[in-house]
C-alpha positions as CSV (number, residue, x, y, z in Angstrom):
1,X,0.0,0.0,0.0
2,X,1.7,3.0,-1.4
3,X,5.4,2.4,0.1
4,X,4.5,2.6,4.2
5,X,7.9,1.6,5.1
6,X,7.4,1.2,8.8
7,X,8.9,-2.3,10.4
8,X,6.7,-2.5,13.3
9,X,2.9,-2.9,12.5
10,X,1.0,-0.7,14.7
11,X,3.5,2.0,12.5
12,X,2.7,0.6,9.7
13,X,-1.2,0.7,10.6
14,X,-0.7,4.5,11.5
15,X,1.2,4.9,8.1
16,X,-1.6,3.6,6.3
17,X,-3.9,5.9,8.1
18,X,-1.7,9.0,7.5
19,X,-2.1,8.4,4.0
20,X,-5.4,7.9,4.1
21,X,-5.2,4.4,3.0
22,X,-7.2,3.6,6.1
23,X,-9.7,5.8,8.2
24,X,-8.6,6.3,11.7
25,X,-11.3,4.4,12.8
26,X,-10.5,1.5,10.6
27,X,-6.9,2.4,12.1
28,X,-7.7,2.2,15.4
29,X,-9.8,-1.4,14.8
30,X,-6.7,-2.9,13.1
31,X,-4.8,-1.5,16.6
32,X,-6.8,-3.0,18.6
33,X,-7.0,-6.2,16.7
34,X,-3.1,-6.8,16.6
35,X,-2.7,-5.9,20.6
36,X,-5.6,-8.9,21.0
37,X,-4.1,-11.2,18.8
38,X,-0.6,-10.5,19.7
39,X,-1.4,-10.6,23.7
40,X,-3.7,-14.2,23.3
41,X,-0.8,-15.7,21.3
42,X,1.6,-14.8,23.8
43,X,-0.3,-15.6,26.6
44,X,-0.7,-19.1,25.3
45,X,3.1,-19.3,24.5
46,X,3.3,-18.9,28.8
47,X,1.1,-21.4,29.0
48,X,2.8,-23.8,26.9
49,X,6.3,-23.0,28.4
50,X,4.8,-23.4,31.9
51,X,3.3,-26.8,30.7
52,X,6.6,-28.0,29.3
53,X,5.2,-27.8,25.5
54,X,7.3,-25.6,22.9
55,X,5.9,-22.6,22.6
56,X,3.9,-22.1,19.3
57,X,1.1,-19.8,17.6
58,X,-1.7,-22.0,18.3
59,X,-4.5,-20.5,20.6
60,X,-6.3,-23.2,22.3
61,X,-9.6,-21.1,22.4
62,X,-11.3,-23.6,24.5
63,X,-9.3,-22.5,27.4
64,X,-10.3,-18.8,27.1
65,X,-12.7,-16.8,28.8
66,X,-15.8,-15.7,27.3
67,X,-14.9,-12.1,27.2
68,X,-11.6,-13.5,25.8
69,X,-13.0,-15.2,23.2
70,X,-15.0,-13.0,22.0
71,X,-12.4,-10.5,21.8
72,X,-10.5,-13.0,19.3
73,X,-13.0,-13.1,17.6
74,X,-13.4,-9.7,17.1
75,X,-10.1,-9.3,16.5
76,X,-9.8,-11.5,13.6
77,X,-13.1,-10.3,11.8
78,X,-11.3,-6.8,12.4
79,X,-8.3,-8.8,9.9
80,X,-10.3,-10.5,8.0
81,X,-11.9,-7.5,6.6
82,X,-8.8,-5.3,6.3
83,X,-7.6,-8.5,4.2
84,X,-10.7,-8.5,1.8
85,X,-10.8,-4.7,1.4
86,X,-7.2,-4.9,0.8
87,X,-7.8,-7.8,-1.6
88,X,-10.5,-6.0,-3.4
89,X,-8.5,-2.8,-4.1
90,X,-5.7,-4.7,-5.3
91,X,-7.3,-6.6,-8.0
92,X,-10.7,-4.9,-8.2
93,X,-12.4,-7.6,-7.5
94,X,-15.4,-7.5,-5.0
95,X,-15.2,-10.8,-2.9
């Protein structure tokens, strides 16, 4: 998306949003999405570690909270429709 050069995401999210690539609400939804995704992945990497297991990126969800879960969710419908946007500018296809 037009050269954001950032190497961190939540930079590269704010790039995308200075350029108005993204809205700052659809900014701030993809910010929010990566902190949830990025804090349930490493909580479950503690987990595993604690459990003698090598740490992967495998969520088991079943062992979330509710409120936890749902969050996930969010957070990956947040992605999910980032990515098809995304997709659908790229090639001008609607999906």
């Amino acid at each position: 998306f037009r050269r954001v050069l950032f190497r961190s995401r939540p930079a590269r999210i704010a790039g995308l949003a200075a350029r108005g690539v993204v809205s700052a609400v659809e900014a701030e939804r993809l910010q929010a999405a990566f902190a949830t995704l990025l804090d349930a992945v490493l909580r479950q990497q503690l987990a595993d570690e604690a459990a003698g297991l090598v740490p992967g990126n495998l969520v088991d969800t079943a062992a979330l909270a509710p409120p936890q879960r749902a969050a996930l969710k969010d957070a990956l419908k947040a992605v999910r429709s980032f990515a098809k946007t995304a997709a659908a500018d790229l090639t001008g296809r609607v999906w």
